[in-house]
Structures are given as C-alpha cells and as structure tokens.
N, C-alpha and C positions, 0 to 999 in steps of 0.2 A: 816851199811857201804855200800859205793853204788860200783856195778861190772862192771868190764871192762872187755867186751868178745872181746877177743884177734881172730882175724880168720885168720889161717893160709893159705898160698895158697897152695894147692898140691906141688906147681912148686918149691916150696922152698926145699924141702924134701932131693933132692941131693946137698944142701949146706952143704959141711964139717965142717964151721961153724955156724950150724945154732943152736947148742944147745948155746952158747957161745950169740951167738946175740938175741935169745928168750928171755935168762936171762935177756940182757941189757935192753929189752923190757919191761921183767914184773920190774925190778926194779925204773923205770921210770913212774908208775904210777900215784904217788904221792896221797895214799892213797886207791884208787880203790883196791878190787879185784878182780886179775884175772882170766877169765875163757876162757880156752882154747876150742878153735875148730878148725878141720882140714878137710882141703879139699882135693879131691879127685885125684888130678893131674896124672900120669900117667897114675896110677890103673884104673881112673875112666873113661881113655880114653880106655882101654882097651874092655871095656864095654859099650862105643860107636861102636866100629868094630861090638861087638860081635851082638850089635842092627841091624846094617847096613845087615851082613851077614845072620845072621838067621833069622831073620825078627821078632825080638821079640817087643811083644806091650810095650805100653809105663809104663802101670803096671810091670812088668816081668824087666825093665831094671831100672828103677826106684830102688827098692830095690837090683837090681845086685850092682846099684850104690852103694846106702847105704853100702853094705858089703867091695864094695872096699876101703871105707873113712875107717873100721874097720882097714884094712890091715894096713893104713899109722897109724891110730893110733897106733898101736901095734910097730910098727917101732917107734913111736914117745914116749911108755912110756921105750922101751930099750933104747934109745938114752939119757933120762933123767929122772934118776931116783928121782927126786924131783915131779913127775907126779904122778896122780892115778886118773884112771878114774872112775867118777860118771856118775850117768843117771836121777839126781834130784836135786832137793833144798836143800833137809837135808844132801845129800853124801856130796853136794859141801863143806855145814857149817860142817862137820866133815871136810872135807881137807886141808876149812882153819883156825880153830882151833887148828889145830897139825902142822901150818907152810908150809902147802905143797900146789903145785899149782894143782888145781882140770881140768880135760881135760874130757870134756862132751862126752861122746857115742854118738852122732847124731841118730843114727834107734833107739834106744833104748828111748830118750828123742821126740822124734817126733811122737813114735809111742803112747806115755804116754799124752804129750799134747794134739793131736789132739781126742783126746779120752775123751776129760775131757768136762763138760756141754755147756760152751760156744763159743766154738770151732764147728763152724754150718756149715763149710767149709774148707775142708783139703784142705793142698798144693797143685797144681797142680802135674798131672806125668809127666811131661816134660824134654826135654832138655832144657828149657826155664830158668827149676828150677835147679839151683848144687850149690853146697857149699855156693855159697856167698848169696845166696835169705834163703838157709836153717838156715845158720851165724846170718843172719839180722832176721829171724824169730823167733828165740831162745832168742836174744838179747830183743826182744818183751817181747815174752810170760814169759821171768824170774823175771821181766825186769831190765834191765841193763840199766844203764847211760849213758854207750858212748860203741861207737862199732869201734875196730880199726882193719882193711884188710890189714895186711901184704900180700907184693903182690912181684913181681919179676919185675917190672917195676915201672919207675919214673911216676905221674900221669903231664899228662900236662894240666896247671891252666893257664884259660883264665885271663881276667883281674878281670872282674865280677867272678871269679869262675868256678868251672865244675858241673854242674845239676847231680843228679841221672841218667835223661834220656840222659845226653850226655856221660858219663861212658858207658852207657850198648851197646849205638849205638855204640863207637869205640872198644866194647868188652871187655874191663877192669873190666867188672861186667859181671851178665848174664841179660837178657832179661826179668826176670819177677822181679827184683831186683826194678827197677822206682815202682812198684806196691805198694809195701812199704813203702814207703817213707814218706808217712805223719804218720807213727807210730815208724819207728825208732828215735832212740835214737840218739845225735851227733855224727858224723860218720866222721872217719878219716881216712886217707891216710897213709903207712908207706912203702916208700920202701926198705925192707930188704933185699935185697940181694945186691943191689950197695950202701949203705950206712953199712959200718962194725960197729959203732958205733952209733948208731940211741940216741936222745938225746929227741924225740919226736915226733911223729905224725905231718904229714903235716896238718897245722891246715885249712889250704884254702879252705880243703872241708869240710865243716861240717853242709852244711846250707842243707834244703829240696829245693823239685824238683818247682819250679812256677807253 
C-alpha cells in the first residue's frame, strides 16, 4: 500500500484545533498511509537566536534543530494519542497494522538513512535546510507517493502553477527544497489552519520545477 507523508508545519502547533483537523487530514487519504512529520516552528526559531548570538557553526545548530523538532514531537504525541513514534520501515508497518498513525523521529530517521551505502552525500547543514527539505527527503528515501505540507498559509497559484523554485523565493518552502524536486514524490499544498475542514490537498501544485 503506497504512503502519504503528511508534513506538518511548526506554525500549526498553537492551533487549538489541530488535533481535530489532522484527523480530517488523515482521514481523507483515500487509501494512502499516513506518515507524519513535524517541523520545527517556534522551537526551531529559538535556535536561530541561539545561532546568531553564540555564533554557533552550522553543524552545532544543525542538530540543535533536530532536537527542537523532538520537542514539538513530544507535544504532538500528548495531544494525540492515536500517534507513536517510529524511526523506521518496520516501526511504521507495526503502527499501521494495529490501526494507529505512525509519526517519524526526524534525527533519529536521518541519521539512519544517511548512513546507509548509497547515500554518497548527506544533507546540507544549513539554514537552507529545515523541516520541509528534511519532509521531502524522507518522503524520498522511504519512498512515498505523494508528500502533503500543511502549512499556515493559503499557497498563491498562478495560472500555470507555482514551481518548486517560486515557493522557496517567496519563502513558503526553504531554499534548498527546489533541489529536490526532480525526485519527490507529488507534492501538495494544504492550508490548515484557515480551512477548519480540509476535504483535500490543493491539487495545483503537484507538478516539478522546469
């Protein structure tokens, strides 16, 4: 059966209803399973200061990151407890065997992929790189079918479309997100937070970058 990695944005986190509207989300699959990931949104900002101020390298804030995505995780499996987080292939197929939706540990899966023979070049350490390049990386390496970005904004769809590389220009994605693009999976748009009842994925964006 083919997977939908679900990527949360950080910025969602302080929606009161967000466990309510995640459900809506996975229940609207229509077949796919789901696999959750979550981004770093406040936490992770916190950890840009701490970059700025101490003048920490890019390695050093890099894995700060990673830890603060934990936090929001942890936030995210008390908020629903139909969650249990894996860091693999086999966790996942236990999680969804027994019904339940499986929510990826990002350091812990990234640090196991990049590790593995054919992987000849880890992710950058960037600010270039945060949750939504790490989302679309995952979605790769597992691989997934389609990859959908709940985000906290409406995406604006030109006529043609919106490109990978015109997301990342107007900041909707990150910077090294267009890199990927000719290996993700179809990639969709959800904005969750001003739609309470999401019925579907904005499907306008799903095509790769020209």
């Amino acid at each position: 059966m083919s997977v939908a990695v679900l990527k949360l944005g950080g910025s969602l986190l302080d929606l009161a209803e967000l466990p309510d509207r995640l459900r809506a989300v996975v229940a609207m699959l229509a077949g796919d399973r789901p696999l959750l990931v979550c981004g770093g949104g406040v936490a992770a900002d916190v950890v840009r200061q701490w970059h700025a101020t101490h003048c920490l390298n890019e390695e050093q804030s890099h894995w700060l990151a990673m830890d603060s995505i934990r936090l929001n995780q942890r936030l995210l499996l008390t908020l629903m407890p139909e969650l249990e987080l894996v860091s693999n292939r086999a966790a996942a197929e236990s999680v969804w065997r027994r019904g339940r939706v499986p929510l990826l540990d990002l350091m812990s899966f990234v640090s196991i992929e990049e590790a593995a023979p054919d992987v000849t070049t880890p992710l950058p350490r960037s600010w270039d790189v945060t949750s939504d390049s790490l989302a679309g990386w995952a979605a790769i390496r597992w691989p997934a079918s389609r990859l959908i970005l709940l985000k906290s904004a409406e995406l604006p769809i030109a006529e043609c479309g919106l490109s990978f590389q015109a997301a990342a220009d107007l900041g909707l994605v990150d910077a090294y997100f267009p890199t990927l693009a000719v290996d993700l999976p179809t990639t969709f748009w959800c904005d969750l937070r001003n739609n309470p009842t999401p019925d579907a994925p904005n499907e306008n964006w799903s095509g790769r970058v020209n």
